[in-house]
N, C-alpha and C positions, 0 to 999 in steps of 0.2 A: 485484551488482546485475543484473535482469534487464529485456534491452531488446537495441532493433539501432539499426544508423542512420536515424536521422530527417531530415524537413526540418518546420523550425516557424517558425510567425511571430511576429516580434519586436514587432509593435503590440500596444499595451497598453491595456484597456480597463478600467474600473473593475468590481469584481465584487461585488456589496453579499452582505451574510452572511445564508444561508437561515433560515429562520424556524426558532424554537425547537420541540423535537418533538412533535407532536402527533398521536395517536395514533386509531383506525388510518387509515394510509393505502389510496387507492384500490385499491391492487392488492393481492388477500386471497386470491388463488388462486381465487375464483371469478367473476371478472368476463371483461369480453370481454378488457381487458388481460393479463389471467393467460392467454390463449389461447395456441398456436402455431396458424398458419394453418391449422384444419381439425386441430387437436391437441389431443392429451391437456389436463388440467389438471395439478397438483399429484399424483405419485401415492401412495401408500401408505406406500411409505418414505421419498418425501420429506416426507409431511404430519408423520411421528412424530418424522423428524429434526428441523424446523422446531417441534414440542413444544416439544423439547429446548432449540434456541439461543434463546431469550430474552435475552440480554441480550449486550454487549460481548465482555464476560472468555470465556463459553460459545463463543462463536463463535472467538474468538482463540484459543485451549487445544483447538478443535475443528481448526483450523487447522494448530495446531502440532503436533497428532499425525498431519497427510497427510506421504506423504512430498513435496518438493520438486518440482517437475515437471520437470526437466531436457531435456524434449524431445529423445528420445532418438534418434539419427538423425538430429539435426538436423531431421526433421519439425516445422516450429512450430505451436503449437495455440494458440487463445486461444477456452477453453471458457467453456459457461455453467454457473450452478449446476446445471443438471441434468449437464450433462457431467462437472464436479467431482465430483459426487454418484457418477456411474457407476464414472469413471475412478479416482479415489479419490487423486490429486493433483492441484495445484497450481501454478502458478509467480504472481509480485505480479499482475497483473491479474484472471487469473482468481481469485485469490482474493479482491480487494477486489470483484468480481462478485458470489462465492459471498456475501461477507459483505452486500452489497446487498440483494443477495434474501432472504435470511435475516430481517434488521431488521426490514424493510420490514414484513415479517409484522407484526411488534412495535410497529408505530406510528416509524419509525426513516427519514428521506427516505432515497430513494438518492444519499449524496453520496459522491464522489472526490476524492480530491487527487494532481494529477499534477506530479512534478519532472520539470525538463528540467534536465539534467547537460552538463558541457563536452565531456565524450565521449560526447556522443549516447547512454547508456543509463539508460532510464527506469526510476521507480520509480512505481508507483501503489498508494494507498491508502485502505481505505473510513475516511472521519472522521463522528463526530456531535457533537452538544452535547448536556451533559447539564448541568441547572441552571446553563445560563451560561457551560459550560466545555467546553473541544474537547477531544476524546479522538480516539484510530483505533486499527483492529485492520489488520493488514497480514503478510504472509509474505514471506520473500526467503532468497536465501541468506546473507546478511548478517546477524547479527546486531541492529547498531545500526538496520536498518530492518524493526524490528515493530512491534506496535503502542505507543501510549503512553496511559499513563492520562486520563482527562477534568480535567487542572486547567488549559489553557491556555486565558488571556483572551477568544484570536484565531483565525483560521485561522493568520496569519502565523507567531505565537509559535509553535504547533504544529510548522509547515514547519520554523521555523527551527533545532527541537529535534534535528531528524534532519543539519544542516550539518557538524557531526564526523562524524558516523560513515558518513558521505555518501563522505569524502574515502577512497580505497585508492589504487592505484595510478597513477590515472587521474581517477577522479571526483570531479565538484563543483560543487553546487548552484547554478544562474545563473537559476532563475525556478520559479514552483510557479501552479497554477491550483487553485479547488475547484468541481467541477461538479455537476450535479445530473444524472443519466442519464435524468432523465423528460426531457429535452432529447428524444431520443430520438425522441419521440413511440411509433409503437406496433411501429418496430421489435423484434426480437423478442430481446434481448440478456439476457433472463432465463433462458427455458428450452427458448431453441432444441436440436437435436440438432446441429447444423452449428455451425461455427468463425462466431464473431460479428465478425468481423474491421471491424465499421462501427465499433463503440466505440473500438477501437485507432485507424484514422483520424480520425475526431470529436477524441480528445483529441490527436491531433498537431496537428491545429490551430486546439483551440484556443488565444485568446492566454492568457497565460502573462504574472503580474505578476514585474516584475523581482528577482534578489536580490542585492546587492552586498556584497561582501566583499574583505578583507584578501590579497591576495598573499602578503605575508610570513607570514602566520597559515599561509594556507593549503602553503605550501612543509613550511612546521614541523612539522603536521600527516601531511601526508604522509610525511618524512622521519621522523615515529616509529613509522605504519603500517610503513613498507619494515622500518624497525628490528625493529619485532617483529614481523614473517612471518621476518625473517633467522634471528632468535631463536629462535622456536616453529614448526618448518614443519609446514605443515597447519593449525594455528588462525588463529583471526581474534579481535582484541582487543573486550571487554567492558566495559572500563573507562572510559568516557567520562564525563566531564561530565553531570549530569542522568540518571545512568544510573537514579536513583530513581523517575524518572515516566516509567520502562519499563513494560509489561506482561510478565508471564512468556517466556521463551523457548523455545521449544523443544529437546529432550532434548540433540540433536545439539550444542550449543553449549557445554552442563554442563563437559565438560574446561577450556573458557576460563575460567572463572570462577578469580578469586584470580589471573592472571597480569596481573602490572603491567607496564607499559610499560615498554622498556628506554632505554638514554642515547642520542642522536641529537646530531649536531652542529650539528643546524638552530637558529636560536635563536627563541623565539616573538616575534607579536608579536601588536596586538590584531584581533581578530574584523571 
């Protein structure tokens, strides 16, 4: 999972569900919105690229062939689509950013969904509705947190798909928020050239509806993670629960496939 320590707030506010998609929205690359202060628009290769991503799958599969952003040096970055576009990786934010801006073209709001984890490391993800039903396109080093196909109900149901594979050594899902970045207003988090570091604050705090869950689930869980990193070192387990209303994965992950879970002495219990 990629993320540092936070501090968030625990009040909980009601978050009604964004309206269904309706196509195009304001920002088209040629309005004052599409500006940077006294900047370019859209340029050349970004226009052809943004041809190209139309839809969900396009954009996810665009994704999964960056490499990871690893922030090398320890230097933190948290770019915009244009900066993604330059740099030509990623890490979760900047890409639920990249995949913002992309949609948006496409009639797509700009919405996120951010967990807040017990070890303080965040995951964020662009989500939309499509006929009724929540989908998201998302990057991580993680496997079980990319994207997932559009058949959930809810925002929550969505959130809730990612709660296995949430759990490694450390982490585990204690609240999820979905935002809309036109919050924003006319800060410039699309295609600034500088580190947009307002978005990353904005979603720390904002509030964050609660998510409760099983102790005993979650020991179980984790005690079959620890089992099979013992088992396979260097992979990270594929096999989860719901693993069907995944979207594709990225190459890097291919070796996992067909490795099952090994025997743990934790014993399960419910969710």
């Amino acid at each position: 999972m990629n993320g540092r320590p936070i501090r968030r707030s625990r009040i909980w506010y009601p978050l009604s569900a964004p309206a269904e998609k309706k196509g195009p929205y304001p920002f088209s690359g040629t309005d004052r919105t599409a500006k940077q202060a006294d900047g370019p628009l859209f340029t050349a290769r970004e226009r052809r690229l943004l041809a190209r991503l139309r839809t969900p799958l396009a954009v996810q599969r665009y994704l999964n062939r960056l490499p990871y952003n690893q922030e090398p040096g320890g230097r933190a970055t948290l770019r915009s689509f244009r900066g993604v576009v330059r740099h030509g990786c990623a890490h979760c934010l900047e890409a639920a950013l990249f995949a913002a801006v992309a949609l948006e073209q496409h009639g797509y709001p700009p919405l996120v969904l951010s967990f807040e984890s017990i070890d303080a490391l965040d995951h964020v993800i662009f989500v939309y509705r499509r006929r009724g039903r929540w989908g998201s396109v998302a990057r991580s080093r993680d496997p079980g947190l990319h994207g997932r196909r559009p058949v959930f109900a809810t925002p929550r149901a969505l959130a809730l798909s990612y709660f296995d594979a949430y759990i490694d050594f450390t982490g585990r899902i204690t609240g999820y928020a979905v935002v809309d970045l036109r919050v924003m207003g006319d800060y410039n988090w699309r295609l600034a050239d500088t580190n947009v570091w307002k978005v990353e604050r904005m979603l720390l705090e904002y509030p964050h509806r609660p998510v409760d869950s099983s102790d005993v689930y979650v020991k179980w869980m984790r005690a079959r993670y620890r089992a099979f990193r013992a088992a396979y070192p260097g992979r990270k387990p594929v096999e989860y629960r719901g693993r069907e209303r995944w979207t594709e994965l990225p190459r890097e992950f291919n070796p996992s496939r067909n490795l099952g879970w090994v025997a743990s002495r934790a014993r399960p219990g419910p969710a």
